[in-house]
N, C-alpha and C positions, 0 to 999 in steps of 0.2 A: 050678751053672749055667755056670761058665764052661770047663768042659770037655765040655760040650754044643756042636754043630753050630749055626752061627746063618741063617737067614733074614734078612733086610732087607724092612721094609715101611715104605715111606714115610709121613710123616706124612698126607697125602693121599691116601693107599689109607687110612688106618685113619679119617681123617675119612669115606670113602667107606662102609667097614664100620659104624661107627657110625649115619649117617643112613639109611641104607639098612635094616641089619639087623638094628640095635638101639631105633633111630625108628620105624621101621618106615613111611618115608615110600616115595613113587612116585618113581623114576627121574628122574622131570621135575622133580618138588620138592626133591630132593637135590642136582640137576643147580643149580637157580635160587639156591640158599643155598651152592653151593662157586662163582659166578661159570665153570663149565664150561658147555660145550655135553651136551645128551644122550648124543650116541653119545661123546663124550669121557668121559663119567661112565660108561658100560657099560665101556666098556675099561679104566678105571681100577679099577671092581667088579671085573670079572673077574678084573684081575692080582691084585690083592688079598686074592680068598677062593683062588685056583690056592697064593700065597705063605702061609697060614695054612693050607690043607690039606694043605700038606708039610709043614709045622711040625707039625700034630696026628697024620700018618701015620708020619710020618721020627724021631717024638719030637727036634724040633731046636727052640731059643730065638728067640723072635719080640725082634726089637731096631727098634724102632720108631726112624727119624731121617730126615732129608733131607723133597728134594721141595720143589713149589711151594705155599707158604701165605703166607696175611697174618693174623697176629694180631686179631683183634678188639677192640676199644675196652669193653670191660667196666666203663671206670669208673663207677659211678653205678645199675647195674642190678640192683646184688643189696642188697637191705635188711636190715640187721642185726636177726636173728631175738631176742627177750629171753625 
């Protein structure tokens, strides 16, 4: 892989990709769970699947980094399965 061509996809395009296309939630519900406005989450989809369909057409390496995020506070919400 590392003599493959790289794309850059921010970690908030691929949060975007995930809620959207893999949740398979509405615009607006994606839009209320990343703290963006609507048409800011359309722009951020867009760039997002435009940067992952050169990756799959261009055969180039998707390198997921950067971007505006805030970590989530997880402690306490997952219960240890026995």
């Amino acid at each position: 892989m590392r003599y493959l061509k790289e794309v850059v996809l921010t970690v908030d395009g691929f949060e975007a990709i995930r809620l959207k296309d893999l949740e398979c939630l509405e615009q607006e519900e994606c839009a209320r769970k990343m703290n963006i406005s609507q048409p800011t989450f359309h722009r951020l989809i867009s760039s997002a699947r435009k940067i992952i369909a050169d990756a799959i057409v261009n055969g180039k390496a998707i390198k997921i980094e950067g971007g505006s995020y805030n970590i989530a506070n997880l402690i306490g919400c997952c219960k240890k399965q026995r």
